[in-house]
Each structure stands twice: as structure tokens, then as C-alpha cells.
C-alpha positions as CSV (number, residue, x, y, z in Angstrom):
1,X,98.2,112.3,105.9
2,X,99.2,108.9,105.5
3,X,100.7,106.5,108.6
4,X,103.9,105.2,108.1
5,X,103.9,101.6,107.3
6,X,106.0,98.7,105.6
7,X,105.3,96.5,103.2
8,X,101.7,97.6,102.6
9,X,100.5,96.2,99.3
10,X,100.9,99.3,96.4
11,X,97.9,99.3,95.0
12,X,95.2,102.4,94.2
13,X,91.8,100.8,94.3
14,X,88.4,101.2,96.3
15,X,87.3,98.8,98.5
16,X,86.2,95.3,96.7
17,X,82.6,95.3,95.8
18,X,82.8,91.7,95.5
19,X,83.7,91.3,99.2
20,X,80.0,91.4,99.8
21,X,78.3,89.8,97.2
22,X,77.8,86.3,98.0
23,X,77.1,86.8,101.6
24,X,74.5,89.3,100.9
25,X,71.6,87.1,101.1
26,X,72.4,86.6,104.1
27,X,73.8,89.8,105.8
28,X,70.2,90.3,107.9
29,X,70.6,87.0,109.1
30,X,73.9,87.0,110.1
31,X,73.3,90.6,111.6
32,X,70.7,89.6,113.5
33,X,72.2,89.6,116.9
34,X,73.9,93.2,116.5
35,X,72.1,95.3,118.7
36,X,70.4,97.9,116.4
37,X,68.6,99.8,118.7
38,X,71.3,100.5,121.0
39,X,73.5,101.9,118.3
40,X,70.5,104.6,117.6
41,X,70.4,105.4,121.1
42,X,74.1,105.8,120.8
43,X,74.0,108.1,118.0
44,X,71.2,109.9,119.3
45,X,73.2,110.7,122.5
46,X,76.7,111.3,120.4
47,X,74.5,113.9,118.5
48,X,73.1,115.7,121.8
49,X,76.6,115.8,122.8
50,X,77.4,118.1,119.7
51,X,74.4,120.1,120.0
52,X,73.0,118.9,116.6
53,X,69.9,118.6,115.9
54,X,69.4,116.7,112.2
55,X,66.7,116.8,109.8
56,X,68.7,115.1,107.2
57,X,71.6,112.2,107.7
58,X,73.6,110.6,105.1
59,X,74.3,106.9,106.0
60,X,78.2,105.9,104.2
61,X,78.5,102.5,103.9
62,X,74.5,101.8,104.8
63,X,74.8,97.9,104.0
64,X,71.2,96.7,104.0
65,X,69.8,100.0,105.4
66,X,68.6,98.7,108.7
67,X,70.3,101.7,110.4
68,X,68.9,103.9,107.8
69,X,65.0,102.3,108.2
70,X,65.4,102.8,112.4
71,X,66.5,106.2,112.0
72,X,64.1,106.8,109.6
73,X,61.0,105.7,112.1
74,X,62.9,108.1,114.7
75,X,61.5,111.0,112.4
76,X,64.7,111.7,110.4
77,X,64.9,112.5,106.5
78,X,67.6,109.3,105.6
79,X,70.2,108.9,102.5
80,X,71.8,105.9,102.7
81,X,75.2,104.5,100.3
82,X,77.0,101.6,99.8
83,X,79.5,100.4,97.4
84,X,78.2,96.8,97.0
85,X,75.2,96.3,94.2
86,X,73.8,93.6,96.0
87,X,73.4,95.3,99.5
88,X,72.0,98.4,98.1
89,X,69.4,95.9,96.3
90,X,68.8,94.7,99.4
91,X,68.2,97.6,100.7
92,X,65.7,99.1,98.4
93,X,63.9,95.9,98.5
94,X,63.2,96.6,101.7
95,X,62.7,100.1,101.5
96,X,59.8,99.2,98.6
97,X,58.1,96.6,101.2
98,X,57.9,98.8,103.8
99,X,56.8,101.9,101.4
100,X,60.0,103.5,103.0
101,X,60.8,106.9,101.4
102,X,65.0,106.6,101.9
103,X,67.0,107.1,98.8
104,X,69.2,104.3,98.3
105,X,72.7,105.1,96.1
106,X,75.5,102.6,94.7
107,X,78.5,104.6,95.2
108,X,81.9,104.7,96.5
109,X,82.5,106.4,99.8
110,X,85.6,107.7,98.5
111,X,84.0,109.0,95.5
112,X,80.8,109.9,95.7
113,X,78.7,113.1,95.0
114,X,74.9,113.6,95.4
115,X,74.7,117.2,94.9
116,X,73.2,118.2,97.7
117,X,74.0,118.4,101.4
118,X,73.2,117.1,104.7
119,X,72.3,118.3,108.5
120,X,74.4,115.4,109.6
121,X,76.6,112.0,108.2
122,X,77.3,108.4,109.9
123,X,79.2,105.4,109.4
124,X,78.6,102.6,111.7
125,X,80.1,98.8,112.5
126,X,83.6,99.6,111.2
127,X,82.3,100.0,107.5
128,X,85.6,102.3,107.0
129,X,87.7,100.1,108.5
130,X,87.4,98.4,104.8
131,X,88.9,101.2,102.8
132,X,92.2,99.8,103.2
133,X,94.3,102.2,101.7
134,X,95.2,105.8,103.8
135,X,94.8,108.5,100.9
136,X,91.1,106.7,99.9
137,X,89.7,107.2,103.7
138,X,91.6,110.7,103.8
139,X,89.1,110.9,100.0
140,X,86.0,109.7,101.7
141,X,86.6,112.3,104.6
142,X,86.9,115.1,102.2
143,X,83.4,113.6,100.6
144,X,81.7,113.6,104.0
145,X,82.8,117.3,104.8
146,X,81.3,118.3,101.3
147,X,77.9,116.8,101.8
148,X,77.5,118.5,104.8
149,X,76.2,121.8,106.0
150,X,78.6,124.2,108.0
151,X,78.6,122.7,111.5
152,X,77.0,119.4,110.4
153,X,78.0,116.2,112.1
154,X,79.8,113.0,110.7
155,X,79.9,110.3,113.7
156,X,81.6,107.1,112.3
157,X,83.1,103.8,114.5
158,X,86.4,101.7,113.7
159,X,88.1,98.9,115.0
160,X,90.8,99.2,116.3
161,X,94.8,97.2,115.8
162,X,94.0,95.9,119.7
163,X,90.5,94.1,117.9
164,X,92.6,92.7,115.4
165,X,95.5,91.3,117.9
166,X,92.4,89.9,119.8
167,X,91.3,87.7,116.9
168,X,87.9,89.4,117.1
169,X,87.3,87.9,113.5
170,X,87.7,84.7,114.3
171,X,84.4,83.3,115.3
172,X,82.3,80.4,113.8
173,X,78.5,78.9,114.3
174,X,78.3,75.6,113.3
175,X,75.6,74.1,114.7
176,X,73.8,71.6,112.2
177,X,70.6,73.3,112.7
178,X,71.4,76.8,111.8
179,X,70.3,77.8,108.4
180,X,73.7,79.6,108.0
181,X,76.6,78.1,109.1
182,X,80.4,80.0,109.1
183,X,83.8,80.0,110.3
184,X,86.2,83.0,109.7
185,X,89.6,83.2,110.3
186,X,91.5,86.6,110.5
187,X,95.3,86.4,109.2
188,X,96.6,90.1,111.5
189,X,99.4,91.6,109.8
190,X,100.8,94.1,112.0
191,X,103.6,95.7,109.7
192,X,100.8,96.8,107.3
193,X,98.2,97.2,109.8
194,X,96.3,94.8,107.4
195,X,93.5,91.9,109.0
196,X,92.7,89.6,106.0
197,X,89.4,87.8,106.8
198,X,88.6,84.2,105.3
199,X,84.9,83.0,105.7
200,X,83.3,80.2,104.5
201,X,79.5,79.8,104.6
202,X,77.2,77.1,104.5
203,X,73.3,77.1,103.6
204,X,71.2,74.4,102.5
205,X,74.3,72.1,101.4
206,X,76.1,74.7,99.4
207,X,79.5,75.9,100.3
208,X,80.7,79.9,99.6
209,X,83.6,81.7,100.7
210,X,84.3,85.4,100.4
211,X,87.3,86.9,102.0
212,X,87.3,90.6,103.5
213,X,90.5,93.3,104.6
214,X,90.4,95.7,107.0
215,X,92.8,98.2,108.3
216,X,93.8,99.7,111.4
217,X,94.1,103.1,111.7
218,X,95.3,104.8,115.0
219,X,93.4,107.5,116.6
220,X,96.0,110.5,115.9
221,X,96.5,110.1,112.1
222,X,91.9,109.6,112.3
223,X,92.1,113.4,114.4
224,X,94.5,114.5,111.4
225,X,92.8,112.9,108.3
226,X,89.4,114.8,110.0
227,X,91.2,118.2,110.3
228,X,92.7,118.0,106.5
229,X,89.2,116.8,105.5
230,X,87.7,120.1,106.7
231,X,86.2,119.1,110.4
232,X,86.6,120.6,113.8
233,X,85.7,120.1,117.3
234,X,87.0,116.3,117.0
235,X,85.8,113.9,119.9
236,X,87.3,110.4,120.8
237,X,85.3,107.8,122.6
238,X,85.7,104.4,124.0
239,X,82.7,103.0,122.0
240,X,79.2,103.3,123.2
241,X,80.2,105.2,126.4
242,X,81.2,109.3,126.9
243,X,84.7,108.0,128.3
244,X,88.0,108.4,126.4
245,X,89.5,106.1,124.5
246,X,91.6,103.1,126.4
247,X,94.6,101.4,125.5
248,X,92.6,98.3,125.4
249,X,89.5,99.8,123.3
250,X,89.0,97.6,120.7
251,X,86.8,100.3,118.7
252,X,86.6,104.0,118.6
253,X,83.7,106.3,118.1
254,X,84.8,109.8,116.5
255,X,82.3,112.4,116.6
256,X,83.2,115.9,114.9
257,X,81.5,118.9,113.0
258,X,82.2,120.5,109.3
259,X,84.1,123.8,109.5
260,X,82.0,126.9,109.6
């Protein structure tokens, strides 16, 4: 199912690897406020919810695997993906430090295939909000549902087209004593439900700039793209709380289960 849009850019790619290359030095850093813990706890309580009880969780889109190390220490078995070289480097790095045991894999979440399958699948901080283009997050579904075991859960967050109208991407930390300085900008498009973010970085006197797109998808054509990808028992919530989702939620946690 794809929504019905104009003027949305024809093209049939994956998600840029590039958009997280430069900035990948620096992704801990510039993470470092999120609060981590809380989104365990979260997931924790979306999976009691479902009645799941994981031994194994695939992490799509893991970034630098800091999700993937927490859930790790919480006693779970963790795979974690990513389409970017450099954050999957990252994130073995640290796995190697810390004598971690996750498997780390460079693949595209619309195209990947481990051969094997899992209790249970996430995808946190609007990681799919950056496959921009309808039929490749209807793909990366369909890969989800495979890798999992009949009844297995895939909980996953996005943002929302009311984040992007409320300029939630632009933000900026400037202060001359931070070791990395930024300022993004996000140019909202709402005929193509497309945010195009421009960031420029500073560190140590050198200037980078990296530019990332999401897209907005609304919650019926997510409840659709989950039922033709081979999920049921499809929950909606207004993020990091049991409560529907609002008019004014700027994300959305979906929480559903593979098909028997």
C-alpha cells in the first residue's frame, strides 16, 4: 500500500548510507542526552503488554548498538543492523571493548536476510522514518515478519507529519565550549510528506555538513503496510505511555505480532 502523494521525488533507492557517515564519530556524543534507559523500560512494558517473552531480538536500524548493549545486560540474546558502515563499526568497536557477544550486520532494512529467526524485532528513535519511499518500508516490513517466529513481536517508533510542522529538527548547540557544535534546519514539505534536514557540525575548528530526509507516514496506511507484511494484533500508542494516539502526538509507537 502506498499513500497517495504529489510530487514525491521518483526515485527507487534505499535509504543514503552516506547520511550518516561524517557524523558518526560523533553519534554517542550527540546522543548522549536521549534517555536510553527509559526506552528499555518502555519496550520492556510494550512487550508485557503482548504477552512476549523474548530470548532473542533483532535490533533494525541499531546505529551504534547502545540499545542493543542495554538490552543485552537485561539478559537478552541481541542482533543488531544498520545500513551505515561507519555506525555498524562503531558498534562492534564497542561490542569488542566490552567483550559483548551481539552480532553486528551491515545491511539494508529493506533487504536484508540472516537466515534465521527471532523471538522478537525493534526499531527505535524514528530509524524508519528514513526509508523515504512507501514500497521500501512496506519491503522492510515484509523482512521483519520473516525473521520472526509465529507470534513474535516487532515494536518500532516514528515521527509523526505534526513533529515535522513543529520544526522538531530545528535545534542547534552552539556554545564555544562544546566539543561538538550544530545547527539543523528542517525544510517540511507537506505535499510529499518529505522533512529534508541540513546540519552542519563543528569540532575542533573543522566544519561538516551532512543532510538527512525523513518521511511522514500516517497511522492507517502503518496499520495496513503491517497487515500486508504478515502482522496481527496491531497496537497504536501515544509514545512512551499505554494511551492512544492524539492528534497532536508527535511520535507513535506500533506494537504488533507475526501471524501464526
Amino acid at each position: 500500500m502506498e499513500e497517495r502523494v504529489t510530487n514525491a521525488p521518483d526515485t527507487d533507492r534505499s535509504p543514503d548510507a552516506s547520511s550518516f557517515s561524517s557524523v558518526t564519530p560523533y553519534y554517542d556524543s550527540l546522543m548522549s542526552s536521549v534517555p536510553y534507559q527509559m526506552w528499555v523500560g518502555y519496550y520492556l512494558l510494550l512487550l508485557s503488554q503482548q504477552d512476549v517473552h523474548p530470548k532473542t531480538i533483532l535490533d533494525v536500524c541499531c546505529g551504534t548498538g547502545t540499545m542493543c548493549e542495554m538490552l543485552q545486560e537485561e539478559g537478552f540474546e541481541m542482533t543488531g543492523l544498520d545500513l551505515s558502515p561507519g555506525m555498524i563499526a562503531e558498534a562492534k568497536r564497542k561490542a569488542i571493548a566490552k567483550d559483548s557477544p551481539i552480532d553486528y550486520w551491515c545491511m539494508d532494512a529493506s533487504a536484508f536476510e540472516l537466515n534465521r529467526r527471532f523471538d522478537a524485532a525493534l526499531s527505535f528513535y524514528d530509524s524508519l522514518n528514513n526509508i523515504t519511499q512507501p514500497h521500501r518500508l512496506q519491503m522492510a516490513l515484509k523482512r521483519v515478519a520473516e525473521h520472526l517466529q509465529p507470534g513474535g513481536s516487532f515494536i518500532f517508533d516514528l515521527n509523526t507529519a505534526f513533529a515535522f510542522e513543529q520544526h522538531m529538527f530545528d535545534q542547534q548547540s552552539l556554545k564555544p565550549e562544546a566539543p561538538l557544535r550544530y545547527k539543523w534546519v528542517g525544510d517540511w514539505d507537506p505535499a510529499t510528506r518529505l522533512i529534508t534536514v541540513h546540519m552542519k557540525f563543528w569540532h575542533m575548528g573543522q566544519e561538516f555538513e551532512e543532510t538527512h530526509v525523513q518521511r511522514a507516514y500516517d497511522e492507517e496506511t502503518v496499520r495496513e503496510m503491517l497487515k500486508i507484511a504478515g502482522f496481527e494484533n496491531i497496537e497504536a500508542y501515544h509514545s512512551y505511555t499505554l494511551d492512544p494516539p492524539r492528534n497532536k502526538s508527535d511520535r507513535i509507537h506500533y506494537a504488533a505480532l507475526r501471524a501464526s
